[in-house]
MIDO-708189 format. One record per residue: x, y negated, z negated of N, C-alpha, C in turn; residue in three letters. Coordinates in steps of 0.2 Angstrom, whole numbers, padded with zeros to 4 digits, always signed. Layout:
N
XYZXYZXYZALA;...
***
This chain:
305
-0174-0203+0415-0178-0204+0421-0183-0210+0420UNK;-0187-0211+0414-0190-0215+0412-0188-0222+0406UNK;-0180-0220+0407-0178-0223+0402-0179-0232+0403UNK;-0182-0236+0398-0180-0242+0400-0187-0245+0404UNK;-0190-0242+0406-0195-0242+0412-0202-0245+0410UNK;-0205-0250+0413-0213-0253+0410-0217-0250+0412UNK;-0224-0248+0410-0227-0243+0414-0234-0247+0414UNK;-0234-0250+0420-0241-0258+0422-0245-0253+0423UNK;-0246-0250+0430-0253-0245+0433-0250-0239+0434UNK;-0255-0234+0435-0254-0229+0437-0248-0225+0441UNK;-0248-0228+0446-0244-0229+0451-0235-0229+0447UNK;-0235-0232+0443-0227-0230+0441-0226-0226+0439UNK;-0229-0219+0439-0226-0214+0435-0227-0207+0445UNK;-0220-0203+0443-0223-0199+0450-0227-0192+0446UNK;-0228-0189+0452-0230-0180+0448-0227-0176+0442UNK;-0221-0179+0447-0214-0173+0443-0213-0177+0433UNK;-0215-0184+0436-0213-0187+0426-0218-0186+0424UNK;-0226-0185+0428-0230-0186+0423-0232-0177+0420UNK;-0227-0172+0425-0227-0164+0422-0223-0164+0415UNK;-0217-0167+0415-0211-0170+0410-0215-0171+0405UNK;-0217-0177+0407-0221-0180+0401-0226-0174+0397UNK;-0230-0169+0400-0234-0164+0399-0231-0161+0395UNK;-0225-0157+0398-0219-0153+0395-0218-0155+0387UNK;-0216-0160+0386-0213-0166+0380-0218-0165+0377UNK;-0224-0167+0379-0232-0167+0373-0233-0160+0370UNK;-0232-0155+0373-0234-0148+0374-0227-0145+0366UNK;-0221-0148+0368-0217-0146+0363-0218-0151+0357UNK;-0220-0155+0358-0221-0161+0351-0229-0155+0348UNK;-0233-0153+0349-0237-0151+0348-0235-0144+0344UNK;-0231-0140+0346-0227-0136+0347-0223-0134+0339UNK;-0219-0140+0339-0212-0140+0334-0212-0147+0332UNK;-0217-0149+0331-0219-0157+0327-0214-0157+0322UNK;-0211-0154+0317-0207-0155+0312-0200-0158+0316UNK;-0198-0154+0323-0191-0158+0325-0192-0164+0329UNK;-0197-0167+0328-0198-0174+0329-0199-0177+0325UNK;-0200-0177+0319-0203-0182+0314-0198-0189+0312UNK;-0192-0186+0316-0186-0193+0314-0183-0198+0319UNK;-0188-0195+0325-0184-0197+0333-0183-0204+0333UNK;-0188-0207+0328-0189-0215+0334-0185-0217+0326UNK;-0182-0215+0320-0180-0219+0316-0175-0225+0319UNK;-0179-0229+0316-0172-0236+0316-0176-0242+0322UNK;-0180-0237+0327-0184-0241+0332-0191-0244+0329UNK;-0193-0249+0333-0200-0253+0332-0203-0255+0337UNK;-0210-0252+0336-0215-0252+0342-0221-0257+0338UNK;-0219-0262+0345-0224-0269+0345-0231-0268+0348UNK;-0235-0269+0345-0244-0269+0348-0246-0274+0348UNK;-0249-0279+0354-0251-0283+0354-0256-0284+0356UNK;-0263-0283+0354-0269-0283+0355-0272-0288+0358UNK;-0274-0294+0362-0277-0298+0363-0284-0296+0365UNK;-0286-0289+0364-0292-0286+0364-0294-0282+0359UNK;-0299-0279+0359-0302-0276+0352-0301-0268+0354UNK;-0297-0265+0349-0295-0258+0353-0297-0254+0347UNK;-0300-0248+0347-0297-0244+0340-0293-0237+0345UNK;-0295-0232+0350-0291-0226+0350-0282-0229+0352UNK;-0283-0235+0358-0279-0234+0360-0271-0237+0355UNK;-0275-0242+0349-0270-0246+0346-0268-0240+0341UNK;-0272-0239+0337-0272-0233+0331-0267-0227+0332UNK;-0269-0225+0340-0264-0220+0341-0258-0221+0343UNK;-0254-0228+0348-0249-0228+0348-0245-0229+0343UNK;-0249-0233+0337-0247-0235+0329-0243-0227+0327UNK;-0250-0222+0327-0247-0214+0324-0244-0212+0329UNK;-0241-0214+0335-0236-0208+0338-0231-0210+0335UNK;-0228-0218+0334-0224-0219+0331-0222-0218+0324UNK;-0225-0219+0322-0226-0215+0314-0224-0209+0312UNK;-0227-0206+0316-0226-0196+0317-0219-0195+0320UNK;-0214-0200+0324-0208-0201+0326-0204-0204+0323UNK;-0206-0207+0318-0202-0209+0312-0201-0216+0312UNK;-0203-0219+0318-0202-0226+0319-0206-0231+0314UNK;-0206-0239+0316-0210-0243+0313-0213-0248+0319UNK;-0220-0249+0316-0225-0255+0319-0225-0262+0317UNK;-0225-0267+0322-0225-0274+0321-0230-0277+0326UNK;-0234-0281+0324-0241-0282+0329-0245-0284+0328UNK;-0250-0289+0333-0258-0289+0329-0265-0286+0334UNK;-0270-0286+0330-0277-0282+0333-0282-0289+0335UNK;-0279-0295+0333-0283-0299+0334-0279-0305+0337UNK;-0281-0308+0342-0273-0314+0344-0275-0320+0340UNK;-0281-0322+0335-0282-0328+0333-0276-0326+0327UNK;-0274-0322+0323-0269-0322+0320-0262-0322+0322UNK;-0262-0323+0330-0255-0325+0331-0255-0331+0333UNK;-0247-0335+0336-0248-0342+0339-0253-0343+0347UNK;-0254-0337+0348-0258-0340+0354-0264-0343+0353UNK;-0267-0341+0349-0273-0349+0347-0269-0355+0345UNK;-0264-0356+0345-0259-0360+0347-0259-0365+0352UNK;-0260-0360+0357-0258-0360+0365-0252-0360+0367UNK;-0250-0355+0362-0245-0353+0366-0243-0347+0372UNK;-0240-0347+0377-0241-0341+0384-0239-0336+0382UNK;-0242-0332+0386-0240-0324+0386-0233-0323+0384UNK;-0230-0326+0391-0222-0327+0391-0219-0327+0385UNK;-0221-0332+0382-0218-0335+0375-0220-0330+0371UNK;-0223-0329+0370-0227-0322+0365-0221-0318+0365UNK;-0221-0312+0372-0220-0308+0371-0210-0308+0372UNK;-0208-0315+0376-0200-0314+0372-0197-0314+0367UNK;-0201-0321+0361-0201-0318+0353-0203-0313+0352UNK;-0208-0308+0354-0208-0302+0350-0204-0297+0353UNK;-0199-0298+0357-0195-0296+0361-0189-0295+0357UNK;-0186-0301+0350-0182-0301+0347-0182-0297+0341UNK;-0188-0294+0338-0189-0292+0334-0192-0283+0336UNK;-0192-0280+0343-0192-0276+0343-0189-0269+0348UNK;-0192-0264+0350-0189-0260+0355-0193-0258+0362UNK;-0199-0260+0361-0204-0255+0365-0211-0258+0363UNK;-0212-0265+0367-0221-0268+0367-0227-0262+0371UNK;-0232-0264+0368-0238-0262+0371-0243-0268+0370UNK;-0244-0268+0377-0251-0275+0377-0256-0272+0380UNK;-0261-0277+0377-0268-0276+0380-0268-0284+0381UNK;-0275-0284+0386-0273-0290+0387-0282-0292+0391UNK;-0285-0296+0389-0292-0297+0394-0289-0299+0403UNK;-0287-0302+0403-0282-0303+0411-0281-0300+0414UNK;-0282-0298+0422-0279-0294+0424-0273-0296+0425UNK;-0267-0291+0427-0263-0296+0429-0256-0299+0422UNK;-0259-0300+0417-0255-0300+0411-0249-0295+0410UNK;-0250-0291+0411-0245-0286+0409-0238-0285+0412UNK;-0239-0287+0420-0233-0285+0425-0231-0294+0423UNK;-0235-0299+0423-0233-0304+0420-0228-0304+0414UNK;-0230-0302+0411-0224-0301+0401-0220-0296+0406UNK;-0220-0292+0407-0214-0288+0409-0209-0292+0411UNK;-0209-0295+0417-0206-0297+0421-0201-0305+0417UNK;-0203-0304+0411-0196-0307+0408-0194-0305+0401UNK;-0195-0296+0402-0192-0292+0398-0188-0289+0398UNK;-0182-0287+0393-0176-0284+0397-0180-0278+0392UNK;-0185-0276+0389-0185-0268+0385-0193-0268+0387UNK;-0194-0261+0388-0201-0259+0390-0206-0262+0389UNK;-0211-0262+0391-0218-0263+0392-0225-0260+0392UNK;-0228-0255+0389-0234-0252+0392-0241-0256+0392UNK;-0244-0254+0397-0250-0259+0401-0255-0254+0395UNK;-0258-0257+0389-0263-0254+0385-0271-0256+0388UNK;-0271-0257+0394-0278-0261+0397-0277-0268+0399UNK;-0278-0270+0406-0279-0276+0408-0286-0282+0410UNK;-0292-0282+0408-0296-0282+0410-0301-0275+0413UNK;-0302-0276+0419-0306-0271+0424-0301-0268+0425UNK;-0293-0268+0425-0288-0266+0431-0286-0261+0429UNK;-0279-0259+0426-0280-0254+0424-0276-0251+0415UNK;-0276-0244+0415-0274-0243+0408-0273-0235+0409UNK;-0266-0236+0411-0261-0230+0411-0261-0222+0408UNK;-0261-0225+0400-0260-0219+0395-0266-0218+0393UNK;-0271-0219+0396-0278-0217+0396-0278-0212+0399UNK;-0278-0215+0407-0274-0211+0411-0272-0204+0411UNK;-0266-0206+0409-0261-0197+0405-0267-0193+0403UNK;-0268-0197+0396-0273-0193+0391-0276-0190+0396UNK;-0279-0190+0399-0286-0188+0404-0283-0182+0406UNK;-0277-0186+0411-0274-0179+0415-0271-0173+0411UNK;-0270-0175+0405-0268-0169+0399-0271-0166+0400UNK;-0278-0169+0396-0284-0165+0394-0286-0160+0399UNK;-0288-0161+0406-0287-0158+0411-0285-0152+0411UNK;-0275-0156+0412-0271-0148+0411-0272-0144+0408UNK;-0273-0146+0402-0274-0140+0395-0280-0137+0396UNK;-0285-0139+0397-0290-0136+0398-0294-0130+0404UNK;-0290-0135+0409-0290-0131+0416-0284-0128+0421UNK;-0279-0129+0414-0273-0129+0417-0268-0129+0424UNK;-0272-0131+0426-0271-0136+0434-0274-0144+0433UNK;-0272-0146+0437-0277-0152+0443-0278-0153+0450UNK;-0273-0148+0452-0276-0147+0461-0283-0143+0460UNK;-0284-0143+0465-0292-0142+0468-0299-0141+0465UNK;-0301-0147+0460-0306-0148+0458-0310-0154+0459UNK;-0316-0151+0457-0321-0158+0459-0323-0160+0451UNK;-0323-0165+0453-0321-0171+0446-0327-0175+0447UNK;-0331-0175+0443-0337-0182+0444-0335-0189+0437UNK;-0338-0192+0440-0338-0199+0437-0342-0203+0436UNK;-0344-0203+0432-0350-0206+0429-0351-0213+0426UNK;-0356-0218+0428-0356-0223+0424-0355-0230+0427UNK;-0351-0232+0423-0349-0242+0426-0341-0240+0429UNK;-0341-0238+0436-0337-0238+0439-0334-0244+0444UNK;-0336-0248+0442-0336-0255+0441-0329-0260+0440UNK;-0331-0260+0433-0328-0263+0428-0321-0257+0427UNK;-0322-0250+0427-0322-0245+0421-0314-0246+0424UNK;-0309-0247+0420-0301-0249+0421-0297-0241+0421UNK;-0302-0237+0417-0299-0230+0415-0301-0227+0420UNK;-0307-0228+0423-0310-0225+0429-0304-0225+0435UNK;-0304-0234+0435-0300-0236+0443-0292-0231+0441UNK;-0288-0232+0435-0283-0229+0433-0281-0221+0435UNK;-0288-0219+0432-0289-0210+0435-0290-0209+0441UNK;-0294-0212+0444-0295-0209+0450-0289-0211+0457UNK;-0283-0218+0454-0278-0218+0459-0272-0212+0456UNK;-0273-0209+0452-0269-0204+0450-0271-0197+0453UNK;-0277-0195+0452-0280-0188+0454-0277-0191+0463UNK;-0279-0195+0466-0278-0195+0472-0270-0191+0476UNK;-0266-0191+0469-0259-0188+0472-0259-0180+0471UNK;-0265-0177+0467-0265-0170+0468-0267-0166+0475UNK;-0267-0161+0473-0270-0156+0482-0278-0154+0481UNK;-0280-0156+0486-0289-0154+0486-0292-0154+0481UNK;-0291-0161+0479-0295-0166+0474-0302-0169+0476UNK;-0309-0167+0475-0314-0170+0479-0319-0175+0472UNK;-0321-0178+0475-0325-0181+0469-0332-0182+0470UNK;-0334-0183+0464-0345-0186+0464-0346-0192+0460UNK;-0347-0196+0462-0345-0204+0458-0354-0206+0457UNK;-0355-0204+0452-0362-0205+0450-0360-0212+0447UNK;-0367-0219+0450-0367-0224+0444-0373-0226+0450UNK;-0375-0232+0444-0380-0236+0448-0379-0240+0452UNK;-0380-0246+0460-0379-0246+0464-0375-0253+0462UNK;-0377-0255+0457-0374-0264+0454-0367-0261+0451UNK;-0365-0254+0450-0360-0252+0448-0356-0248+0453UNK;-0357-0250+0458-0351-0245+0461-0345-0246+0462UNK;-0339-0240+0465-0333-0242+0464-0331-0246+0466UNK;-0327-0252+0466-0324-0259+0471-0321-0256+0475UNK;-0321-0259+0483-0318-0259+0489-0310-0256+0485UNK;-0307-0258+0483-0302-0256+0486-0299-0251+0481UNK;-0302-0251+0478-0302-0241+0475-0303-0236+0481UNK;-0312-0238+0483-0313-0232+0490-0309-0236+0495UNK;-0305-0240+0498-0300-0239+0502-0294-0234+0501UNK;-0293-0236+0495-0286-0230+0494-0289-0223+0496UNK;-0297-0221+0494-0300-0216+0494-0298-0212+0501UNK;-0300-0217+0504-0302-0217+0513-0294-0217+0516UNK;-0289-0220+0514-0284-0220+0516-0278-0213+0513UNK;-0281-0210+0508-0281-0203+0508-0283-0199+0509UNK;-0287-0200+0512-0292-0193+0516-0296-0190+0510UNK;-0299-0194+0504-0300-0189+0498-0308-0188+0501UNK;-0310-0181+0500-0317-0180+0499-0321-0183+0493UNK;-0327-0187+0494-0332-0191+0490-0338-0192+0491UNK;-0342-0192+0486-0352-0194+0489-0351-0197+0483UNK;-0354-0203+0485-0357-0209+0481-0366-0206+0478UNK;-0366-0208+0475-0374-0206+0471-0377-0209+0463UNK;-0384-0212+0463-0385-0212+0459-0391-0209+0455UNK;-0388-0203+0456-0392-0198+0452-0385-0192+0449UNK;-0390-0185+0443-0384-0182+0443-0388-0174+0445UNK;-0389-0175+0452-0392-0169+0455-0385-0166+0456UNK;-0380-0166+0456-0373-0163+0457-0370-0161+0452UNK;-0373-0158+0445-0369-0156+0441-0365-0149+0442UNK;-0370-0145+0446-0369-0138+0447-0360-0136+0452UNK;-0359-0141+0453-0354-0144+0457-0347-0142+0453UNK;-0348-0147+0447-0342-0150+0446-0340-0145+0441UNK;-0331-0147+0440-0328-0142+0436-0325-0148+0430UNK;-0326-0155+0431-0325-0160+0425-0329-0164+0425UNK;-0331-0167+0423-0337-0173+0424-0336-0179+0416UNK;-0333-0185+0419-0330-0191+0415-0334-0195+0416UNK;-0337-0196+0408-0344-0200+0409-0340-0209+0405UNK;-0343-0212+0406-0342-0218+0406-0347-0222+0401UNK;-0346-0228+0396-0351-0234+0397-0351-0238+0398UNK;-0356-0239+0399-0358-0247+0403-0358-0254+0400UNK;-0350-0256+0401-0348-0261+0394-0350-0268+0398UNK;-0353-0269+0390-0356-0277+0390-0352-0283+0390UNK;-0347-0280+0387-0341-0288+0388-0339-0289+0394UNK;-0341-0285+0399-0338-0285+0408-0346-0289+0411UNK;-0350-0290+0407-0357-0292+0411-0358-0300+0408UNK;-0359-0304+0413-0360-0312+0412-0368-0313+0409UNK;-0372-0309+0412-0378-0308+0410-0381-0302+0406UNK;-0386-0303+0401-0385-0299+0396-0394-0294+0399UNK;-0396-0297+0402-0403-0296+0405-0400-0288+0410UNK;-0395-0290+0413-0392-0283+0418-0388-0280+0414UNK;-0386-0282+0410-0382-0276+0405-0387-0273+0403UNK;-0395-0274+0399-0399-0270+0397-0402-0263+0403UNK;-0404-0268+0408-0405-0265+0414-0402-0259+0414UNK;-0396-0259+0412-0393-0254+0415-0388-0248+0411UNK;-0389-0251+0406-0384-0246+0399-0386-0238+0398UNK;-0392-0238+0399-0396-0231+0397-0397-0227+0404UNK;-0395-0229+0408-0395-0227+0418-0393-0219+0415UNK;-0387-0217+0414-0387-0211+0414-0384-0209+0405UNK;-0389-0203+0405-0390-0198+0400-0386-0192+0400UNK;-0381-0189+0397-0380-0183+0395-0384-0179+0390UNK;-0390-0175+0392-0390-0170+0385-0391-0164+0387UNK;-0395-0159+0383-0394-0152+0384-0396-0150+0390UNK;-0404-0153+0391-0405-0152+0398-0403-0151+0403UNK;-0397-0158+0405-0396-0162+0411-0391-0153+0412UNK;-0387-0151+0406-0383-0148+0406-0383-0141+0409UNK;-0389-0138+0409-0393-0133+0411-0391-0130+0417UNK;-0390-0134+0421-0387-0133+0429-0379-0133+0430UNK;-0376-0135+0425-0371-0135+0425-0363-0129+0424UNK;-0359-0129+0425-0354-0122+0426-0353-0123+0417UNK;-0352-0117+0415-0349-0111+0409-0342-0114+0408UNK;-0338-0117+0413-0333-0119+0412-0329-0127+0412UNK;-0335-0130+0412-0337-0137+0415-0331-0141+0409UNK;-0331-0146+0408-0327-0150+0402-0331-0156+0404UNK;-0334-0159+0399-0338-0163+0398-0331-0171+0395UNK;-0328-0176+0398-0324-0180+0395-0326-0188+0394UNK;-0324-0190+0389-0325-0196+0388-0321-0203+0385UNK;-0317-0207+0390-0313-0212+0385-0313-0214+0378UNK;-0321-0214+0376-0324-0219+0373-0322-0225+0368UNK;-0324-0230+0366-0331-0227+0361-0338-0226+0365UNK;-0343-0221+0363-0348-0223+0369-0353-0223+0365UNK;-0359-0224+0372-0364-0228+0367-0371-0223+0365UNK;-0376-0223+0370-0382-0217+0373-0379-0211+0380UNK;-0373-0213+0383-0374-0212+0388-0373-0202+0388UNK;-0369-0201+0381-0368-0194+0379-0374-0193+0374UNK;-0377-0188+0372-0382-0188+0364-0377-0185+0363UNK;-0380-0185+0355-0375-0181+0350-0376-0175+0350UNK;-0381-0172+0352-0383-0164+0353-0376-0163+0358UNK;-0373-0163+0363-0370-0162+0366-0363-0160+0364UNK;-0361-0165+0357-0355-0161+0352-0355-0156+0353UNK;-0360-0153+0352-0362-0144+0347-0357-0141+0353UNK;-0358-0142+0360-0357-0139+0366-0349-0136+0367UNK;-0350-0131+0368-0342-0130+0368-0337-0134+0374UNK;-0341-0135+0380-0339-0139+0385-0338-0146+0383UNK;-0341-0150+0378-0338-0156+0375-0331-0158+0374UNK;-0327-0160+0376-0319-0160+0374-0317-0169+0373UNK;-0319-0174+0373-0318-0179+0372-0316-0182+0366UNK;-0316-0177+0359-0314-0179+0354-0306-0175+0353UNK;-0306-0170+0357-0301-0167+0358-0295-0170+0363UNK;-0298-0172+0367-0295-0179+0373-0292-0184+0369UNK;-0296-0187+0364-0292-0191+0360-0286-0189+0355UNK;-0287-0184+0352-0280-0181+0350-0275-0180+0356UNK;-0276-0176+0360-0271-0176+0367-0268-0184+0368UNK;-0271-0189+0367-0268-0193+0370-0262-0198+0365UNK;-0264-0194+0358-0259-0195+0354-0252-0192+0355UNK;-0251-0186+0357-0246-0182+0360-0244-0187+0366UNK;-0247-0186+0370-0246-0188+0375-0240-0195+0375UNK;-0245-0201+0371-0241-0206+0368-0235-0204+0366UNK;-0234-0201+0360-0228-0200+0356-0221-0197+0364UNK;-0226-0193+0367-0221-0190+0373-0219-0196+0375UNK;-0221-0201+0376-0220-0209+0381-0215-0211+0379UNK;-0216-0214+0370-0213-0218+0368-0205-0214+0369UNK;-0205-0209+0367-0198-0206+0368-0196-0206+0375UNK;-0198-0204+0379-0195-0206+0388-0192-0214+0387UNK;-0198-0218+0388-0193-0225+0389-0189-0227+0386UNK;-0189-0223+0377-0182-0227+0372-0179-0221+0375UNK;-0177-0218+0377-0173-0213+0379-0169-0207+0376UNK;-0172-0207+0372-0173-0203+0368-0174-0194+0368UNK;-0168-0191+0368-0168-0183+0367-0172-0181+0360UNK;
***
């Protein structure tokens, strides 16, 4: 179904693949011994033109843990693009030497770019603000497993909902669930761009905009975010603003018994560390999820039984 297939924004995957994909993750977890040879003989390209560590690291180990091999850089001044050479040209020659790219890229807009003169897959590893798919997944995993649904729950969102690529990413994908309602906590300089809350408004989703977190007793997820400074021209509004909102024990107090506290990261003050201790903490656990997850991917598009 996904054979062959680039995966830009959220939007290219339906329900039904991204259950599949769950299914797949669920069994690599499972009986990891009868995957360890799947991707032998394939090579999975990482091309970083951005500073990554979960999401480069782990596509590295899904392929690894599938027997495959990695060819790619984490910095683009080590390749010919400080050259000046294009995207295009980039990713055709690494297109000779492999089976399966993943780019990141500060541009929005790069990704469906490289794709569109490749004949073998593509994954969008982040575009700038726009979006970043298998972040995506990972979230939606972490969800299933933990709440084993994703219809009808209230999800808040916390932070630079702005900029946040993972945010915009997640929240056009919960939008295809049943009675999905939101709390989009952020300060007023951060809120979500117009054309996220149109899709909002043109799916009928339930949402209150706030920039406080008087609504924690609410929610059954809450995805907290930081507030990234490489997205800010001004370093004066980045301080402004970085420390806006706080997780700690307190804030928690108010909060449900079964609540799952999640986070992309890397983060900065916006979680404290006391908050670890917390059994509702799950975002280092997310991080593992989103290595299953991967390894599920990388085998759907090379097609791979």
């Amino acid at each position: 179904m996904l054979k062959g297939r680039s995966i830009i924004c959220p939007d290219d995957l339906s329900i039904e693949e991204i259950d599949d994909l769950f299914l797949l993750a669920n069994d690599i977890i499972i009986n990891k011994e009868s995957y360890k040879e799947s991707c032998n003989g394939y090579i999975l390209a990482t091309l970083f033109f951005e500073s990554s560590t979960r999401t480069r690291l782990s596509f590295e180990a899904a392929m690894h843990k599938l027997g495959g091999d990695v060819v790619g850089f984490s910095d683009f001044n080590s390749s010919s693009v400080a050259k000046g050479e294009s995207i295009t040209d980039t990713v055709r020659t690494v297109e000779c030497y492999s089976d399966l790219i993943v780019l990141r890229h500060p541009k929005e807009g790069a990704p469906i770019l490289a794709s569109n003169v490749l004949d073998i897959p593509l994954i969008n590893a982040g575009d700038g603000a726009h979006y970043h798919p298998t972040q995506t997944l990972t979230d939606l995993y972490t969800i299933y497993n933990y709440k084993k649904k994703i219809d009808n729950l209230v999800i808040g969102i916390c932070g630079d909902l702005k900029f946040g690529r993972t945010v915009h990413s997640l929240i056009k994908v919960l939008c295809k669930y049943k009675n999905i309602s939101f709390v989009f906590i952020s300060p007023d300089k951060l809120r979500l761009p117009d054309y996220i809350i149109k899709v909002l408004d043109k799916e009928g989703i339930k949402y209150i905009e706030t920039d406080n977190l008087d609504n924690m007793k609410d929610l059954d997820v809450l995805y907290m975010t930081r507030v990234q400074k490489e997205r800010f021209f001004n370093e004066e509004d980045y301080i402004k603003l970085k420390d806006k909102f706080i997780i700690n024990n307190e804030v928690l107090k108010s909060a449900k018994e079964d609540l799952i506290i999640m986070h992309p990261l890397p983060r900065n003050n916006e979680i404290s560390s006391e908050v670890d201790l917390d059994k509702r903490a799950v975002y280092f656990k997310q991080a593992k999820y989103g290595l299953y997850i991967r390894m599920a991917l990388i085998l759907k598009l090379l097609g791979i039984k």
